[in-house]
DOMAR-337222 format. One line per field, with one value per atom (N, C-alpha, C, O): x, y, z; atom name. Coordinates in steps of 0.1 Angstrom, whole numbers. Example, Ala and Ser with C-alpha at 12.3 -4.5 7.8 and 13.67 -1.06 7.14 Angstrom:
// DOMAR-337222
x	[132:123:132:142:128:137:129:134]
y	[-57:-45:-33:-33:-22:-11:0:11]
z	[78:78:78:85:71:71:79:80]
name	[N:CA:C:O:N:CA:C:O]
//
This chain:
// DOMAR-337222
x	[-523:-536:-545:-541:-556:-563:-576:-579:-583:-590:-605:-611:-607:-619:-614:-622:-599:-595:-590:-586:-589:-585:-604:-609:-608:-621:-630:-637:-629:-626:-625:-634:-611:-603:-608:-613:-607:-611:-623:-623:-635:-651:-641:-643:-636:-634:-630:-635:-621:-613:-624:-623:-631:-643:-649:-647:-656:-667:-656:-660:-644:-638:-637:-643:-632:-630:-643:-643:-654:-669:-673:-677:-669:-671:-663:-666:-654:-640:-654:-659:-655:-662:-680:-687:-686:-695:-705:-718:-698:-706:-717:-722:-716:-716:-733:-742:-734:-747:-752:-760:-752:-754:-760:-772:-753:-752:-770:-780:-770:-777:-793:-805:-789:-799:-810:-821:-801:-802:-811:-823:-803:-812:-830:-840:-824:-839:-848:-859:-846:-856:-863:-874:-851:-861:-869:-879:-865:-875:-888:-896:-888:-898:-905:-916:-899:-905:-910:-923:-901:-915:-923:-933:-926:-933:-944:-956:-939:-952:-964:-976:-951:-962:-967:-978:-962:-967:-985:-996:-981:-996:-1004:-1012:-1001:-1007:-1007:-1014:-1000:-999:-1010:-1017:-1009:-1023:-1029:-1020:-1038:-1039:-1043:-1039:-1049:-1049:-1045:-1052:-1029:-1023:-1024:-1018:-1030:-1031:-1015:-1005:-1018:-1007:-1000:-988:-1001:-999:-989:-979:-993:-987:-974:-962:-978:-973:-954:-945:-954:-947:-940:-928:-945:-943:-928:-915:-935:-931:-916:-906:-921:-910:-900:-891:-897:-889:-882:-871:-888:-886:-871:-859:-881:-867:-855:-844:-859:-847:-837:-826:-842:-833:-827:-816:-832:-821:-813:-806:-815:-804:-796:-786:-801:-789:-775:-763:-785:-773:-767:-758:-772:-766:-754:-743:-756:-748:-735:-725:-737:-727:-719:-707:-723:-715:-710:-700:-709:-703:-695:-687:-696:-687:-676:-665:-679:-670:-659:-647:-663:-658:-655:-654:-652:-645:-632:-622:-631:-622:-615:-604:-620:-611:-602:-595:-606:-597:-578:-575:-572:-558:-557:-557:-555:-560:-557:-548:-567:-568:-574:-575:-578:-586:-574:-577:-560:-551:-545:-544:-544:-539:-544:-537:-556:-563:-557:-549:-563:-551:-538:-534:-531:-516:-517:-506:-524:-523:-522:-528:-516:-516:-526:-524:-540:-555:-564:-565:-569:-581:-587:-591:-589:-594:-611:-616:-618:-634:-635:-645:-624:-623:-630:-639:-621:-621:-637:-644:-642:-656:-668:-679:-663:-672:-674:-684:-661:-658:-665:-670:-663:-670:-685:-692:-690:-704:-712:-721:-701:-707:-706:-715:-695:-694:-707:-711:-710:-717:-730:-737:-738:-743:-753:-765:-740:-744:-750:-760:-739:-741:-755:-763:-758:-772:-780:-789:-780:-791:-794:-805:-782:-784:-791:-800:-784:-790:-813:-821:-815:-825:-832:-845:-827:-840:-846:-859:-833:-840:-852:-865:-841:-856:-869:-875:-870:-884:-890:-901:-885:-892:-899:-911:-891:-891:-906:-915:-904:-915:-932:-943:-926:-940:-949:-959:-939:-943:-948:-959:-941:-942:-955:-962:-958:-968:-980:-989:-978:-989:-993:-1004:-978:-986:-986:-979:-998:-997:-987:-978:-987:-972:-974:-985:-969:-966:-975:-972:-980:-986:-978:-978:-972:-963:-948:-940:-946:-935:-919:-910:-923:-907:-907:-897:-915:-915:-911:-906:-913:-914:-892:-884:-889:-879:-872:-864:-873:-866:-867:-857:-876:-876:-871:-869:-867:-860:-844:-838:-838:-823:-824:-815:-830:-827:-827:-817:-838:-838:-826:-818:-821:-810:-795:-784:-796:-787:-781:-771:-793:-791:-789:-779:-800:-795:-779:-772:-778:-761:-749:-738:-748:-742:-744:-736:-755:-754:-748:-742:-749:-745:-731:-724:-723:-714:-706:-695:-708:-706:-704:-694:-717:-715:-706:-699:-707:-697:-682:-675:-680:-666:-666:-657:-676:-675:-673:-666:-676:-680:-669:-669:-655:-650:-642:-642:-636:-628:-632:-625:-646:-655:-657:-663:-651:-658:-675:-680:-680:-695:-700:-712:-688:-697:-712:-722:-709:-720:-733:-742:-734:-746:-746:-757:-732:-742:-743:-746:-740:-745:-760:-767:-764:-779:-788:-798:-782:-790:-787:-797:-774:-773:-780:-784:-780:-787:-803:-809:-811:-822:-826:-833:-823:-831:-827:-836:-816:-809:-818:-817:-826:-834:-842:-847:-850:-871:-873:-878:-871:-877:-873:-883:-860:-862:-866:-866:-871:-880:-897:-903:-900:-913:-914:-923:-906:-905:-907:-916:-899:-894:-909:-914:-916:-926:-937:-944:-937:-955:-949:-958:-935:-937:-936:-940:-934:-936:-950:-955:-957:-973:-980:-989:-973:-980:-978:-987:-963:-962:-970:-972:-974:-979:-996:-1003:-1001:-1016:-1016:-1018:-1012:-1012:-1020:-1020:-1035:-1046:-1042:-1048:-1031:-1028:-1015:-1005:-1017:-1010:-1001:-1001:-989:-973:-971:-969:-971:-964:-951:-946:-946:-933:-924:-914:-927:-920:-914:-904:-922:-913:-903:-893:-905:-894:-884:-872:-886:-876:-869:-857:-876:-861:-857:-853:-858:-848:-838:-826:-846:-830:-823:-811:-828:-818:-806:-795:-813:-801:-791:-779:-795:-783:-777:-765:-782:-774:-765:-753:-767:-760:-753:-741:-757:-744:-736:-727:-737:-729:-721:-709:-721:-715:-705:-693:-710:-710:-693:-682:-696:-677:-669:-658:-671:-662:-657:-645:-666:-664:-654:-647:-658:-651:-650:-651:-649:-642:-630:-628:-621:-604:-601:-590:-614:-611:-617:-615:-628:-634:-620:-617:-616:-605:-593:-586:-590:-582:-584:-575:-597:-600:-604:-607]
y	[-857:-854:-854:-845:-860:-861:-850:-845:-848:-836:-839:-830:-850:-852:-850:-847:-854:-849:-834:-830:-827:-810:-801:-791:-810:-802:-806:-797:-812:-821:-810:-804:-808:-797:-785:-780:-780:-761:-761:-752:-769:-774:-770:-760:-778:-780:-766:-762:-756:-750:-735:-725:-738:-730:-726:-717:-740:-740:-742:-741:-744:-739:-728:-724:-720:-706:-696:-688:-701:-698:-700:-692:-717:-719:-713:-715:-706:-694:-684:-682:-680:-665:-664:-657:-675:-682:-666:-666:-655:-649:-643:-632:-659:-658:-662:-656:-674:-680:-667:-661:-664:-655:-642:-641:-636:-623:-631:-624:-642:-643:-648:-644:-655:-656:-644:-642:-635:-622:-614:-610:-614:-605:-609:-603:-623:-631:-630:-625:-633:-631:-616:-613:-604:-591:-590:-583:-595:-595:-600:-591:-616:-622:-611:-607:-608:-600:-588:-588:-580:-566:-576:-573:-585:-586:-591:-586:-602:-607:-595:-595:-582:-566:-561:-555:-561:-554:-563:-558:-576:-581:-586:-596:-580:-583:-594:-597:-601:-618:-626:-635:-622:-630:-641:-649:-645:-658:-669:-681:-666:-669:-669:-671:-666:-664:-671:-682:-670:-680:-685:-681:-696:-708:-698:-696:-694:-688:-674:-671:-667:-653:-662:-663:-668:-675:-682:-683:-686:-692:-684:-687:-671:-658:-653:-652:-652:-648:-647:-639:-665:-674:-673:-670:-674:-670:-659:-660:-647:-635:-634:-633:-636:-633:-649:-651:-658:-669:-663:-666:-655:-645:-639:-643:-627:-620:-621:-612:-631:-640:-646:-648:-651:-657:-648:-650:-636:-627:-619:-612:-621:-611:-619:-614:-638:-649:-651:-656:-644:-647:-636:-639:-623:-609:-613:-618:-616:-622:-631:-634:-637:-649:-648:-654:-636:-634:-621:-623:-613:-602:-610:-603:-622:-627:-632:-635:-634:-643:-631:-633:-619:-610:-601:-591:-607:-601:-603:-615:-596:-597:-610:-621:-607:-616:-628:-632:-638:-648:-657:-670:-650:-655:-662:-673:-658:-657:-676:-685:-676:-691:-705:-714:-703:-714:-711:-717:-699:-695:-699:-704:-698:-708:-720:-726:-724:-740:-748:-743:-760:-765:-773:-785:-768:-776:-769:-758:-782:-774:-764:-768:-746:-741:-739:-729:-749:-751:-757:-753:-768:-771:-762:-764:-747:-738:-735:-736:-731:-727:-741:-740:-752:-762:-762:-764:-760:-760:-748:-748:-737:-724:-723:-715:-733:-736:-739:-734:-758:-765:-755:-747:-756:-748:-732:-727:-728:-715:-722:-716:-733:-739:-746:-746:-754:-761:-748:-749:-733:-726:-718:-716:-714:-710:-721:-717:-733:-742:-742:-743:-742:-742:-730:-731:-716:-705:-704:-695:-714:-715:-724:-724:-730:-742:-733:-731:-725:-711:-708:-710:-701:-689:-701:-704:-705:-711:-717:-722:-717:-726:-712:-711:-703:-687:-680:-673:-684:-683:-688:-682:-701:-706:-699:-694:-703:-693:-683:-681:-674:-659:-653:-643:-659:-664:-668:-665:-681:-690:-691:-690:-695:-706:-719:-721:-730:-746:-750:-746:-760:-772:-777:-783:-777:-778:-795:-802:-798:-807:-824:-835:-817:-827:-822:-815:-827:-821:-822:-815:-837:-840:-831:-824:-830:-822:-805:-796:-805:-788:-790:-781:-803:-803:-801:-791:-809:-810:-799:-797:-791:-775:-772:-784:-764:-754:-758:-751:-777:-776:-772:-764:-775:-773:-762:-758:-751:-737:-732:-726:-732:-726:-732:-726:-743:-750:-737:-730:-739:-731:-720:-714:-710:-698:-692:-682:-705:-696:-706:-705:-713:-711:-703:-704:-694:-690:-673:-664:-671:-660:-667:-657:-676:-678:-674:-670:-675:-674:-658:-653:-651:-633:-629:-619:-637:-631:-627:-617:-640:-640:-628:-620:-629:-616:-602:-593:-600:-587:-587:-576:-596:-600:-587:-580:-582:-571:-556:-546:-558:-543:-536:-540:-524:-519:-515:-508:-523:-519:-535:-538:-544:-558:-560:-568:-555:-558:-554:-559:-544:-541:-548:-552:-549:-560:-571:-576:-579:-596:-596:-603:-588:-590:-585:-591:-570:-563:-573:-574:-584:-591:-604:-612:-607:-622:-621:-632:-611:-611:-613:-623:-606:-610:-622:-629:-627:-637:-651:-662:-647:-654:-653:-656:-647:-645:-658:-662:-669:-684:-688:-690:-692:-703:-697:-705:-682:-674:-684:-691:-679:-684:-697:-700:-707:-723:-725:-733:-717:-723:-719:-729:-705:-703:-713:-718:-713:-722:-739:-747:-745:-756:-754:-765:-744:-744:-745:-756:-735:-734:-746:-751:-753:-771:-779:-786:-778:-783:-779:-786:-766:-760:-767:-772:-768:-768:-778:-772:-793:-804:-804:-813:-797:-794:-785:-782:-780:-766:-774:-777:-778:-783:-776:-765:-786:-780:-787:-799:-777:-786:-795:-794:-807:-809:-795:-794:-785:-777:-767:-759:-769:-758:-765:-759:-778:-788:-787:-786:-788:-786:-775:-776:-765:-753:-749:-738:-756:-759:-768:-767:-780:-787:-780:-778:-775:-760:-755:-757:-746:-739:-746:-743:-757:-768:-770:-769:-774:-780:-769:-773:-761:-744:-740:-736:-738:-734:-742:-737:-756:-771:-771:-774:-769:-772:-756:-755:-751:-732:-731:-729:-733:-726:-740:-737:-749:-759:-754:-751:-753:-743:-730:-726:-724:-708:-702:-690:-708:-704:-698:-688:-707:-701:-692:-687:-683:-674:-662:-650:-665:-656:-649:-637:-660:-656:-649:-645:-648:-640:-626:-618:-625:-614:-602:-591]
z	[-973:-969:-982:-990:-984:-995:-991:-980:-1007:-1008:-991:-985:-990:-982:-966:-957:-962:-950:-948:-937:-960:-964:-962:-957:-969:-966:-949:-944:-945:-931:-920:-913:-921:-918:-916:-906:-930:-933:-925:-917:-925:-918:-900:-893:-900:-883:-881:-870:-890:-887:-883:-875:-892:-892:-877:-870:-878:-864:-852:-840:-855:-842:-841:-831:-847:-846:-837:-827:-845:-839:-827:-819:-823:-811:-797:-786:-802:-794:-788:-777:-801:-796:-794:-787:-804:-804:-810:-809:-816:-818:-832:-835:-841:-853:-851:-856:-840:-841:-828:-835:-823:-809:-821:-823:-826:-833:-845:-845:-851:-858:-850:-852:-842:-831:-827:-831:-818:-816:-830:-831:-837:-848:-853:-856:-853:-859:-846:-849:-835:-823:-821:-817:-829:-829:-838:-837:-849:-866:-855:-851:-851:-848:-834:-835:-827:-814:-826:-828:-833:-840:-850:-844:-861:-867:-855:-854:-846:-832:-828:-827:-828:-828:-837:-835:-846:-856:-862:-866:-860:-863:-850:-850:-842:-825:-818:-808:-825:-819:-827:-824:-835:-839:-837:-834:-837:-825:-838:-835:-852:-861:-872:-882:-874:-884:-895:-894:-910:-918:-921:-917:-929:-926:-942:-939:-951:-963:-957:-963:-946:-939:-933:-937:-922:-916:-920:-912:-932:-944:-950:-953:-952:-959:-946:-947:-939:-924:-920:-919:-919:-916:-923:-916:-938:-943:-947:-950:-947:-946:-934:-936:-921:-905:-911:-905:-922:-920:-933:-934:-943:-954:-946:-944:-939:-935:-924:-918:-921:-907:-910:-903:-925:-934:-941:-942:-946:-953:-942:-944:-928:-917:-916:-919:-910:-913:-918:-913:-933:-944:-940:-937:-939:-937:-928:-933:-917:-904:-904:-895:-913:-914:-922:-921:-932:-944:-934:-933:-931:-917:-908:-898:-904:-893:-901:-894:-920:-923:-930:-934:-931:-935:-926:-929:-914:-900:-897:-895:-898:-899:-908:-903:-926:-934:-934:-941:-925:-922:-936:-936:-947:-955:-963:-967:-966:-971:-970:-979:-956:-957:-965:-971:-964:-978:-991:-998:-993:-1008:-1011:-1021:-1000:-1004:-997:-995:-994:-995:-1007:-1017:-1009:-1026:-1025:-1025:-1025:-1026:-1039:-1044:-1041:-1053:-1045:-1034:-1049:-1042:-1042:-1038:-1045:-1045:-1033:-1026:-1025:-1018:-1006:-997:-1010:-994:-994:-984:-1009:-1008:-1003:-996:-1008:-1001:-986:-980:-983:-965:-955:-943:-966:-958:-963:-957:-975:-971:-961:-955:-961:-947:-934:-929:-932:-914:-917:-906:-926:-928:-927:-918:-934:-930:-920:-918:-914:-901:-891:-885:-890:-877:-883:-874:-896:-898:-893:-886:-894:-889:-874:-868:-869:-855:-846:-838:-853:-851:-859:-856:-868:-870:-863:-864:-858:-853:-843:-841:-833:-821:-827:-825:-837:-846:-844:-834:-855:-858:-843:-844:-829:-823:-817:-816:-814:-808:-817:-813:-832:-844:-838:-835:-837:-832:-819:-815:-818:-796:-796:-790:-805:-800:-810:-806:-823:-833:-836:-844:-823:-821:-834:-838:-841:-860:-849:-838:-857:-856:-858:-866:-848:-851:-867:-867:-876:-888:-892:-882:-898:-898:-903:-899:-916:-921:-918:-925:-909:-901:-907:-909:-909:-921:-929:-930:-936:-950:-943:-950:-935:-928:-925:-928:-918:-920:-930:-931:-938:-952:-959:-967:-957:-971:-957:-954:-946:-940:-945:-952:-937:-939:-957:-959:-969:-981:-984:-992:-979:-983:-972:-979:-959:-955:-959:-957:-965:-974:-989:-991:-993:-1008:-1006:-1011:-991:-993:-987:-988:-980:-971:-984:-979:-997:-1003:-1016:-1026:-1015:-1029:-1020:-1027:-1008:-997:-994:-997:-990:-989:-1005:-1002:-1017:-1031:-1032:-1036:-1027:-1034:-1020:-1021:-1005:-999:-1005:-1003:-1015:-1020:-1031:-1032:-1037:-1052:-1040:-1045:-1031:-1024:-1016:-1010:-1011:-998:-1000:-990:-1011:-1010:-1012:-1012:-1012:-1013:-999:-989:-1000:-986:-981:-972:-992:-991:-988:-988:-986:-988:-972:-972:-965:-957:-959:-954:-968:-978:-990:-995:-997:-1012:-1013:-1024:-996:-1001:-998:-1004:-989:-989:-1001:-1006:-1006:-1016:-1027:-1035:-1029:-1045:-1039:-1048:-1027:-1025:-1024:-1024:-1023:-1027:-1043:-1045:-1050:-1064:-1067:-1071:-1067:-1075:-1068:-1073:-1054:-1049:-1047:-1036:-1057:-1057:-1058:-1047:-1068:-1072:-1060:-1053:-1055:-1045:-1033:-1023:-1029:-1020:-1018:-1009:-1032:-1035:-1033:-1026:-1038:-1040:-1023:-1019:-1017:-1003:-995:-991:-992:-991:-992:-983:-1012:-1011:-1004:-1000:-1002:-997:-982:-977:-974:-960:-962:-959:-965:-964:-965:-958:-979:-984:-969:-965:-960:-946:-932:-922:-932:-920:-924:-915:-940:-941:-957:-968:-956:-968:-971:-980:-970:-981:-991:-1001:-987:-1003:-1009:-1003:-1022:-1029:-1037:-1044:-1034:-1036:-1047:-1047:-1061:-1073:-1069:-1058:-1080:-1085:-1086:-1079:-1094:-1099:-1085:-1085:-1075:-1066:-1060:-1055:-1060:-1052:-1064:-1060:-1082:-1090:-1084:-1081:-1083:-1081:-1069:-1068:-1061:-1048:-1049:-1044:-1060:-1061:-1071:-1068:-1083:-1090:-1088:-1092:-1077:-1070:-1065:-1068:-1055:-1046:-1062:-1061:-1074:-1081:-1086:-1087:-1089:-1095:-1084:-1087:-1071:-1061:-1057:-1051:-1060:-1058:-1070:-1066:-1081:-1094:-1098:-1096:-1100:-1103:-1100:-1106:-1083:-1075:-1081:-1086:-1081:-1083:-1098:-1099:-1109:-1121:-1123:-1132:-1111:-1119:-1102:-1101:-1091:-1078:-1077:-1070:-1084:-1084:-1091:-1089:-1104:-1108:-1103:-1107:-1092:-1086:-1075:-1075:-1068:-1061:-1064:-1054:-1077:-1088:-1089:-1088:-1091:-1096:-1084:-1087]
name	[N:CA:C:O:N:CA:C:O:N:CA:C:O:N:CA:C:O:N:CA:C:O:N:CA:C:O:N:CA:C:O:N:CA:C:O:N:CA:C:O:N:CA:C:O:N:CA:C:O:N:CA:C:O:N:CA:C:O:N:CA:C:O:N:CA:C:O:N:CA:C:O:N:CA:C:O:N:CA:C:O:N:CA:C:O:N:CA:C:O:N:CA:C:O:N:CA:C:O:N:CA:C:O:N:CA:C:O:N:CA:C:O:N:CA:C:O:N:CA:C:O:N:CA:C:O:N:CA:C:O:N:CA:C:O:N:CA:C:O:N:CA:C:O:N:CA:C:O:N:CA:C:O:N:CA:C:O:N:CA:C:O:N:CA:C:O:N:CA:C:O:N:CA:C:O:N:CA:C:O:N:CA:C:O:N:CA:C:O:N:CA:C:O:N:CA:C:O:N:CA:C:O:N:CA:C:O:N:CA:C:O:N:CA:C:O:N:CA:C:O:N:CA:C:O:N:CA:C:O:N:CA:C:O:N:CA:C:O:N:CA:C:O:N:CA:C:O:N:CA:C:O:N:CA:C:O:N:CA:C:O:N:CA:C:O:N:CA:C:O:N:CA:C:O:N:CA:C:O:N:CA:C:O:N:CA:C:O:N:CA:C:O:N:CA:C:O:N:CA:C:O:N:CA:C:O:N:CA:C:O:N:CA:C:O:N:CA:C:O:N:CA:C:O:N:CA:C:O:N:CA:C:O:N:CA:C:O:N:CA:C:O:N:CA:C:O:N:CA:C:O:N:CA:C:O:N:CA:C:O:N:CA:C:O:N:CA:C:O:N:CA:C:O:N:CA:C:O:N:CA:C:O:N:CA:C:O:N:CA:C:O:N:CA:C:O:N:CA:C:O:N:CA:C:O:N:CA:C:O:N:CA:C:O:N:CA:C:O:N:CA:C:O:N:CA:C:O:N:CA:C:O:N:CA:C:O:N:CA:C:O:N:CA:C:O:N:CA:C:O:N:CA:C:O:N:CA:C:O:N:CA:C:O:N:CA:C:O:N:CA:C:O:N:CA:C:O:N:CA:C:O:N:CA:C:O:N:CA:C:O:N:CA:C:O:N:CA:C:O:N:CA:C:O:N:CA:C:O:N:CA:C:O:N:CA:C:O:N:CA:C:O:N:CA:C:O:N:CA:C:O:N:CA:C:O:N:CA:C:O:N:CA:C:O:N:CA:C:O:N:CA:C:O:N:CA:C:O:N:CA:C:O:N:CA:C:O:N:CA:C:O:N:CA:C:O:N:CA:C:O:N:CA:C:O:N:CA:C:O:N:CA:C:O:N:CA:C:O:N:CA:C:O:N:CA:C:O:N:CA:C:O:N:CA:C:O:N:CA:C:O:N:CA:C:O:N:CA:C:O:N:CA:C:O:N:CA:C:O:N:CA:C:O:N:CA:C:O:N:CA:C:O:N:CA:C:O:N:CA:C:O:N:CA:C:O:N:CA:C:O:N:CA:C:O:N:CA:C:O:N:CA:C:O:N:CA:C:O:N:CA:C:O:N:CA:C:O:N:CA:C:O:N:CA:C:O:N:CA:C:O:N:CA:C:O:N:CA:C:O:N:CA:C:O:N:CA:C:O:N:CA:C:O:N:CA:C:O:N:CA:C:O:N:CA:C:O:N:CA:C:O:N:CA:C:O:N:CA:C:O:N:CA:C:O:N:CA:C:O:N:CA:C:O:N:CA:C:O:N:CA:C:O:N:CA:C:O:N:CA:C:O:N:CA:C:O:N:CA:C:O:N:CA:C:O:N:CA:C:O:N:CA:C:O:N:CA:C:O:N:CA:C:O:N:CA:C:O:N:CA:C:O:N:CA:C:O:N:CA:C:O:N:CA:C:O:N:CA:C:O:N:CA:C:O:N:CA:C:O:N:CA:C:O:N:CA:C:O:N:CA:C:O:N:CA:C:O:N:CA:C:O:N:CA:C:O:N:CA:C:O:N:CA:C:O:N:CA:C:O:N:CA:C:O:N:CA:C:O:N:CA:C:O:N:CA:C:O:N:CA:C:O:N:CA:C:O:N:CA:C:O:N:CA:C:O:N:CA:C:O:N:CA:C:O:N:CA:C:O:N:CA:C:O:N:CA:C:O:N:CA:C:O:N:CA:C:O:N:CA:C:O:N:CA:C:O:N:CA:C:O:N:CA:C:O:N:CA:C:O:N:CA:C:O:N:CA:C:O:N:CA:C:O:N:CA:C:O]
//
């Protein structure tokens, strides 16, 4: 079996498991629909939300849906240690972290598209004007954030505090692509406010630093 039918695999092995109990996207669902239900109260519905709040917002309930995501995902693989079998397998072990990207990934997306449509509704923001682009920065920002959250799951997997420090260490380490991801929603909800090159630089950044990084020094994170 070569490394592309091994990562194939660990992917399928993933979202099967999920799709059993289905309570990885359900649980992240759930959470993000109450952010969005109290912040909808807390600013009264506003019937005019500037497109700048709005952005702000949006991303805010899609961080911590993400780091709820990763804890969940990382606590389903440390259950009667299931995490263990990839470890003895004879595969490059970046492999396992590429695989528990994707499938971590794809089910944040799915559980996101709810959110954001649940966002608009309950919000009353405009339909996003340049819409591709509205696409493209969400799959890229929930891309970057559930692998650089799939990454500190692994530093934290053996801590009995990890459900508190992938969120507390996935926040700072993500102020820039916070911000990046932010002013380019806003540049999509309202393309009269102009979105440097530079915020699109450090979105691809990150994808390039959490894409490169585990393949680097993964097998010794798993060591230690």
């Amino acid at each position: 079996m070569n490394s592309v039918q091994v990562f194939w695999t660990l992917v399928w092995k993933d979202l099967r498991a999920e799709m059993r109990g289905g309570r990885f996207v359900v649980s992240c669902l759930s959470f993000g629909v109450l952010m969005v239900l109290i912040v909808g109260m807390a600013l009264n519905a506003a019937p005019h939300l500037p497109a700048s709040w709005a952005s702000g917002l949006l991303w805010m309930v899609l961080f911590f849906t993400t780091a709820l995501a990763m804890t969940r995902h990382d606590a389903k693989e440390q259950e009667f240690g299931g995490w263990m079998g990839p470890w003895l397998a004879p595969i490059d072990r970046s492999l396992v972290f590429y695989a528990r990207w994707c499938a971590a990934w794809f089910m944040v997306l799915v559980a996101s598209v709810g959110l954001i449509a649940l966002f608009f509704i309950i919000l009353n923001v405009p339909f996003p004007v340049a819409f591709g682009t509205f696409v493209a920065v969400v799959a890229a920002g929930t891309l970057a954030l559930s692998g650089a959250g799939t990454l500190l799951a692994t530093l934290a997997g053996q801590s009995s505090l990890r459900e508190v420090l992938v969120p507390i260490l996935l926040f700072p380490i993500s102020i820039p692509l916070f911000l990046a991801l932010i002013r380019l929603t806003w540049h999509a909800l309202d393309p009269a406010v102009i979105a440097g090159a530079a915020w699109v630089e450090i979105v691809g950044a990150y994808l390039v630093v959490v894409g490169v990084l585990p393949w680097l020094l993964y097998e010794l994170i798993l060591e230690v």
